[in-house]
N, C-alpha and C positions, 0 to 999 in steps of 0.2 A: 192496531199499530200504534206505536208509543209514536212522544213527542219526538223524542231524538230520531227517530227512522224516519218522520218525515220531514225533517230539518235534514239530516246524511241526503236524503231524495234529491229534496228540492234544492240545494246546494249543487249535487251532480252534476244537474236538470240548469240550471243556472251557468254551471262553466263548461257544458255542453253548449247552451247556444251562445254566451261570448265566443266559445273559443270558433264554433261554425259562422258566427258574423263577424271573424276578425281574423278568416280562415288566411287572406290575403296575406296579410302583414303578418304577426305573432299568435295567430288561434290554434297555429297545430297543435303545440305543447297541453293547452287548455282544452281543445279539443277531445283530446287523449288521454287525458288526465280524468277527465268529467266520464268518458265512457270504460277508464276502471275504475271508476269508484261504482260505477253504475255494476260491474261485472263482480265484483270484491263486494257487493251489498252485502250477501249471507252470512259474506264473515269481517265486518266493518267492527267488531268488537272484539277481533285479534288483531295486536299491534305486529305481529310477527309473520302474517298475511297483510294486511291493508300498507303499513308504510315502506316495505319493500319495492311491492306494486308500485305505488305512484311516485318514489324517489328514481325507480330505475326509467318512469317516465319520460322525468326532468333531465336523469343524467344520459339518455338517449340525445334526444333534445339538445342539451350543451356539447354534446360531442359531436353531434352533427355538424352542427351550429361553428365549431372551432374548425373542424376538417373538410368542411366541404368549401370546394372554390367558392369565393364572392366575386372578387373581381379583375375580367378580362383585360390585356392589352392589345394591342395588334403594330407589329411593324411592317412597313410597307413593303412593295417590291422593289424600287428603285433608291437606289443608294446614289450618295454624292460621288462627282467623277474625282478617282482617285490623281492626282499631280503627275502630270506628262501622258492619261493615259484620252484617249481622242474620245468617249463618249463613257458616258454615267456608266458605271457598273450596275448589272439586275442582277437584284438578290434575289434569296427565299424570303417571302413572308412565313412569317413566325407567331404565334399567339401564343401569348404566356396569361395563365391565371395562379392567382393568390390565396391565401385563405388568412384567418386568423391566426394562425403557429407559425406561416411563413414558409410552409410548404408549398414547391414549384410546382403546376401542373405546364408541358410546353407543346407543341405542335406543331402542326403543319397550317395553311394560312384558312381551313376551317375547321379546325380544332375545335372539338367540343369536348371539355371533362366530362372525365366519371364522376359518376356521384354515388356508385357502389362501394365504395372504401370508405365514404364518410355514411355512410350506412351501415356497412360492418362493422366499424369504429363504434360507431353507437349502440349497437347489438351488444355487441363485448364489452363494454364497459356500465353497459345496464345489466347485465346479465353480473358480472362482477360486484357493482354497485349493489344488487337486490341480494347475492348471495352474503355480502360479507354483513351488509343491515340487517338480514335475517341470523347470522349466527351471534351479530350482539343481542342482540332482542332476544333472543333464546336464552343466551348468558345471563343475562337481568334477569329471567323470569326465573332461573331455576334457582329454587333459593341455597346457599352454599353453608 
C-alpha cells in the first residue's frame, strides 16, 4: 500500500470521527463526506468519480441547510378585545416556521414541519451538482 492510500485512508478515518463527535452541531456533512471517501477508495485516482461524489455531499448539505425550517414562532389563542366588543376575542393559534430563502412553513397551534422537501431539495440538487461536475471533468480529460 503506497504512501498516498494511506494518507487518502487516514484523512477519511479522520473526518469520519470529527464529523461523528461533532454529529450534534455541523458533523453530518463531514460525517458523510469521510464515509465516501471511505466508499470511492478504489477509485480515489479518478477525478471524474471522487469529486462528483463529495461535491454532491456538500451541495446536499447546503441545500438542506437553506430549505429546511430553523426557526418556529407561535401566536397565542387569545387576541386583544376588539373596541365596543364586551370580551377578548379567541383566536386560532397559528405556528409559523422560517428557513434561510424565506420560505413559509404555517399551521395549526401544533404544527410540526416537514423536512421531506428539504431533503428532496438536497437529493436533486446533489444529484444535479454530481452530474453536471462529472460532465466537465469528462470535458477536460478528453483531449480535443
Amino acid at each position: 500500500m503506497s504512501m498516498k492510500s494511506v494518507a487518502y485512508l487516514a484523512l477519511a478515518v479522520v473526518v469520519c470521527a470529527f464529523g461523528f463527535l461533532a454529529l450534534l452541531s455541523i458533523g453530518a456533512p463531514f460525517l458523510l463526506t469521510g464515509v465516501a471517501m471511505l466508499l470511492v477508495y478504489p477509485w480515489r485516482s479518478r477525478p471524474t468519480v471522487l469529486w462528483p461524489t463529495l461535491a454532491s455531499i456538500w451541495a446536499l448539505s447546503a441545500t438542506y441547510v437553506l430549505v429546511a425550517p430553523i426557526g418556529c414562532s407561535s401566536t397565542g389563542g387569545r387576541q386583544p378585545a376588539i373596541l365596543g366588543s364586551p370580551s377578548p376575542a379567541i383566536g386560532r393559534s397559528v405556528t409559523t416556521c422560517t428557513n434561510l430563502l424565506g420560505i413559509d412553513y404555517s399551521g395549526g397551534a401544533n404544527y410540526n414541519p416537514p423536512l421531506l422537501p428539504a431533503l428532496l431539495a438536497g437529493i436533486s440538487v446533489a444529484i444535479v451538482v454530481a452530474l453536471l461536475l462529472r460532465a466537465v471533468l469528462v470535458r477536460r480529460a478528453v483531449p480535443a
